[in-house]
Structure formats: C-alpha cells, structure tokens
N, C-alpha and C positions, 0 to 999 in steps of 0.2 A: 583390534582394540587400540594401538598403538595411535591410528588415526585418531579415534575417538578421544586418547586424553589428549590428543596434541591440538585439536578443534575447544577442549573448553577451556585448556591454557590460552590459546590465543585471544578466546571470546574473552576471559575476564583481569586479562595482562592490560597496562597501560603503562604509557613510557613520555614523563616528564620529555620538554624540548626545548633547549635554552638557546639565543643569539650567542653571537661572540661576543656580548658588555655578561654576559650571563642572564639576564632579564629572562625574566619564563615568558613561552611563547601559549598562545592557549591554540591548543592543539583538538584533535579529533582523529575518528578513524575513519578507515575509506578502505573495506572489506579489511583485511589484516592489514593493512599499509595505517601507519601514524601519518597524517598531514595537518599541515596548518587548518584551522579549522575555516578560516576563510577562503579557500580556493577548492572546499572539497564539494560547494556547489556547483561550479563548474566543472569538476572531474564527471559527480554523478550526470552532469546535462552529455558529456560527451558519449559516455555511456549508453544513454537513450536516443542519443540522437542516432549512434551508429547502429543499434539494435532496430529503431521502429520499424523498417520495412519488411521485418520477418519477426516481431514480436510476437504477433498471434499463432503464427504457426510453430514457431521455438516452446510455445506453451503448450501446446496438443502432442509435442514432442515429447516435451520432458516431463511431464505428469501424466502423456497416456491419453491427456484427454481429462482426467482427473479434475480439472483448476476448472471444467466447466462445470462441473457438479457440484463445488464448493460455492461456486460464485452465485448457482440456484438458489443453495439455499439461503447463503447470506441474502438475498433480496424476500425469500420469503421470510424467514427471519424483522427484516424490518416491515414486512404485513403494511404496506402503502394504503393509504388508504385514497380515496378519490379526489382529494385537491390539496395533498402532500406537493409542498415545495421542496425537493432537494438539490442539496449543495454536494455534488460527488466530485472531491477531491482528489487527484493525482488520476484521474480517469480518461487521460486523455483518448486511449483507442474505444472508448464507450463500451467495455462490455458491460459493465454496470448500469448505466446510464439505461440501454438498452433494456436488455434484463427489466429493469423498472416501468418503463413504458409500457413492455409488453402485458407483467402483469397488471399493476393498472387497468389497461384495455380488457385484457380478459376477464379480471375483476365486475367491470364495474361500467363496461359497453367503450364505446367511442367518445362518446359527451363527458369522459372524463375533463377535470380544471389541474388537475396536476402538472408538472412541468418539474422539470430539473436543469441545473445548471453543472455545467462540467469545467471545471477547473485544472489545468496542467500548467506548469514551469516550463516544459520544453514544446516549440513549438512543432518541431517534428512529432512527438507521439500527436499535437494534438490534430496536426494536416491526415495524418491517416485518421483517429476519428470521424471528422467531418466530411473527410472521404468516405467514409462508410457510412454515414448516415443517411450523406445525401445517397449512395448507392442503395439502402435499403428502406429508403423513401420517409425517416423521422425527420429530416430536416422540413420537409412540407410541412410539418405536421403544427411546424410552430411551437412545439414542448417542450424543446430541446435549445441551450446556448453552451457556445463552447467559446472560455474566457484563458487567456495567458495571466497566470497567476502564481504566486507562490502562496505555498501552505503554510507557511510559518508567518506571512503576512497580509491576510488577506483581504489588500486596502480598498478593493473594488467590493466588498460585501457587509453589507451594512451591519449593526449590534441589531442583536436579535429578531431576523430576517427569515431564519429557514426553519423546517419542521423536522428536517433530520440532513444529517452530515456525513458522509461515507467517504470512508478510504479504504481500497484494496488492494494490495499491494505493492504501497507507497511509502507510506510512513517507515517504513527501516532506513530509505532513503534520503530522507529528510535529516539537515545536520543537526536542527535540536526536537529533538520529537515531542519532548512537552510544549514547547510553543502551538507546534501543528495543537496537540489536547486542546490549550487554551486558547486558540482560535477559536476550533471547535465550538467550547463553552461561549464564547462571543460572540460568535453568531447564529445560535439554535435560539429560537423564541422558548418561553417557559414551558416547560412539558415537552420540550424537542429530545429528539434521542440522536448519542454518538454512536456508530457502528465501523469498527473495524474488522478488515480480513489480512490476517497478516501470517505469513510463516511463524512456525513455535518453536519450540525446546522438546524433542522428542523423550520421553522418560525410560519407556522399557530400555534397556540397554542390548539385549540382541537388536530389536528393531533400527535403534539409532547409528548402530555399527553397519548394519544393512544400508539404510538412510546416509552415513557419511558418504561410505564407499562409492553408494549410484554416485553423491553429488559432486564429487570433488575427482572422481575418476573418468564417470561418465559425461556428466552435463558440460565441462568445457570443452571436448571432445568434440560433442555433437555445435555448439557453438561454433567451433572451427570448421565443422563441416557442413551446416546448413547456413548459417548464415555469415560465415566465412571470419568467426570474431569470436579467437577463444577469450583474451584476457577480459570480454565484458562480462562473460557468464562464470569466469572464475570470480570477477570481483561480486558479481549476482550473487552466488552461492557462499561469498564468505561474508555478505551483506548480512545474507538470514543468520549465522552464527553469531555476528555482532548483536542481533537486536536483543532485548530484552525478553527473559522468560516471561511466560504467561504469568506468574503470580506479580513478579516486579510490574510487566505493563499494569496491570489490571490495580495495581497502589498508585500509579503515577497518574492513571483517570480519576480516579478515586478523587485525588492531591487537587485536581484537577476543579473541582467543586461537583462532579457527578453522580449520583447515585445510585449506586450498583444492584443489580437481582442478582442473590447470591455470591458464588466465586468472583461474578462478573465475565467470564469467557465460559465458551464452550468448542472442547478439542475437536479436530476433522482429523481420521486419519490417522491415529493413534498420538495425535499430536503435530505431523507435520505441517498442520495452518490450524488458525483458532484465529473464531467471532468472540470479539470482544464488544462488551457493549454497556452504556450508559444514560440515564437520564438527568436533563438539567431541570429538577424541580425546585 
C-alpha cells in the first residue's frame, strides 16, 4: 500500500521551476521527472526510438497478450463502416491501422472505399510499421499511408477531412493532450467520432496495489531484460500514472466541443485501459 500512496502523490505533485533572474520556467512532466516543457518531446522521441524494435513483442510480454484484446475491441467499438476515412494517430507500428482494414474487409468483402491514414512523430516506430505492412501485404493494397506528424499539430491534415480519429496509446505521451483533443475536433468532418485507448486510474484498491506492484517492480525488469532498456519502461509505467483519470479526460473532450454518450468512457480490465469516446455534431 505504501507504493500505492506514493504513486498518487507523485501523479498529482507539481513543482514550480524558476531560472536564476527568478522568472518561472513553464515546465511539464516526463514520467515523475519535472522538465522544461520544451525538450520533454524529445525525451519522449528518444524513448521510442530506443523501444521500436521490440515494441510489439514488449507488449505480449507485459499484458500477457492482453493489449491485443483491448485493441479488438476498440476497433469494433468504432463499428467502420465501408468508406470510413481514418486518421490513426500515434499508430506508428499499425496495429490499429491493421485491426481496421481487416475488419472492413470482413465486413463488407474486398471492394471496400475505406483507407486510413497513420500518423507518428518518431520515425522509428513508423519504419517498423510500414515494414509490417508491407510484410503482411496492406501496403498493395493501396488503403493504408503512413505520414511523419505530430499530434498536437497536425499541419499535413486538412479542417474537417476524416470520418473518425484514433489514438491508442499515445496520447499520455503527448506534452499538451488537449491540443492532440483539439486537433481531433479540427479535423473530423461533422458527425465524425474521437476514439481513444488509453491506460486509466485503477479504482478498487486491492486490484491497483496488485496493478502497481506488477508495474513498477516487474515491467522495468522485463525491459532490462528483453529489450535491454529498463529506464524507457520505467518512464512508460510512470507515464500512465501521470495521465488523467477517466472522469478528468472524459471533461477535457467534453471542453473539447464533443459530445459525449453517457460517462463518455468505458473501463477494460477493471480499469487498467479505458475507450474513451466522442462525437463532433
């Protein structure tokens, strides 16, 4: 339990940063680490860069396997329908991307019009996507583009452009997250839906004492030892602490201009990831 309080003190501590004239510095976080908020996009690029070549398999590691059942059903969840243009954000190794295609195809035959675009900051995740695309043959297919972009401005994608917007487990890592929102809202056409998947705020409290322990004991561990890089998977694991609980994100789409069904999320897992989700009417 001791973990447990010292994980929501970190999560909701902030700590002013003044120069040497005294002037405040506008600051941000980077897992528990306070940094300038300017260089903590590059911290997070270095991160990914060092993780992609074992990102997918690091994930079958440390969920079990789990983070491919979540990610099903977030695609059924947004129910595509046959010339759904999406915009999937921060998706550089395509498993969403994919995911989508597929249903589509099974949907609704071959002669589907649908296509997606995949959007990442770091070009490392996105060379292993399009290495996997082309390895499992979407790149033919013509459906599929993969774009170097950033979330919080995304100047290659036009106002009201896509039919829906996806980010899965991205957005925590983004340094202003309401921006990435209001991008979002900038470029879904009227009637377009946001969907996120993102780590949550676990509630029961045995579970989340469970839930610390694996993550902050085990998951850098296995980092050190599968893909040889404990500090990216401790700042990974103290990333999801940082983010917002489900009720705060789910006000900040809101804030957003989007119009929520109900709560607006829905927990996976007793909470350990939550679909979040919105429409621009």
């Amino acid at each position: 339990m001791l973990l447990t309080r010292l994980t929501q003190q970190q999560q909701h501590s902030t700590t002013p940063d003044h120069d040497a004239a005294g002037d405040a510095t506008t600051t941000t976080h980077f897992g528990f680490r306070t940094v300038p908020e300017d260089v903590k996009e590059s911290l997070v690029g270095g991160v990914f860069s060092n993780v992609a070549d074992k990102y997918d398999v690091m994930n079958d590691v440390m969920s079990g396997g789990v983070h491919r059942l979540w990610k099903d059903f977030f695609v059924r969840a947004l129910a595509p329908g046959p010339d759904m243009q999406l915009l999937d954000v921060a998706g550089g190794t395509g498993d969403i991307a994919f995911r989508f295609l597929d249903h589509v195809k099974a949907a609704y035959g071959a002669n589907h019009a649908a296509n997606v675009t995949v959007v990442d900051i770091n070009p490392n995740m996105l060379k292993v996507g399009m290495q996997r695309a082309e390895k499992l043959g979407y790149m033919q297919t013509g459906r599929i583009t993969f774009q170097e972009g950033n979330a919080e401005h995304l100047s290659s994608i036009p106002d009201a452009s896509v039919d829906a917007f996806t980010i899965a487990f991205g957005i925590r890592n983004c340094t202003h997250v309401d921006a990435v929102v209001r991008e979002a809202y900038r470029v879904l056409k009227t009637g377009g839906r946001f969907m996120c998947l993102e780590f949550g705020s676990v509630e029961n409290p045995i579970i989340r004492s469970i839930y610390d322990t694996y993550s902050f004991q085990v998951i850098p561990t296995l980092g050190g030892l599968i893909a040889n890089d404990r500090d990216s998977y401790q700042y990974l694991v103290e990333s999801i602490r940082r983010f917002p609980p489900q009720p705060a994100f789910a006000r900040m789409i809101r804030d957003a201009g989007f119009r929520l069904r109900g709560k607006g999320w829905e927990d996976l897992t007793f909470g350990v990831a939550a679909v979040h989700s919105g429409w621009k009417l």
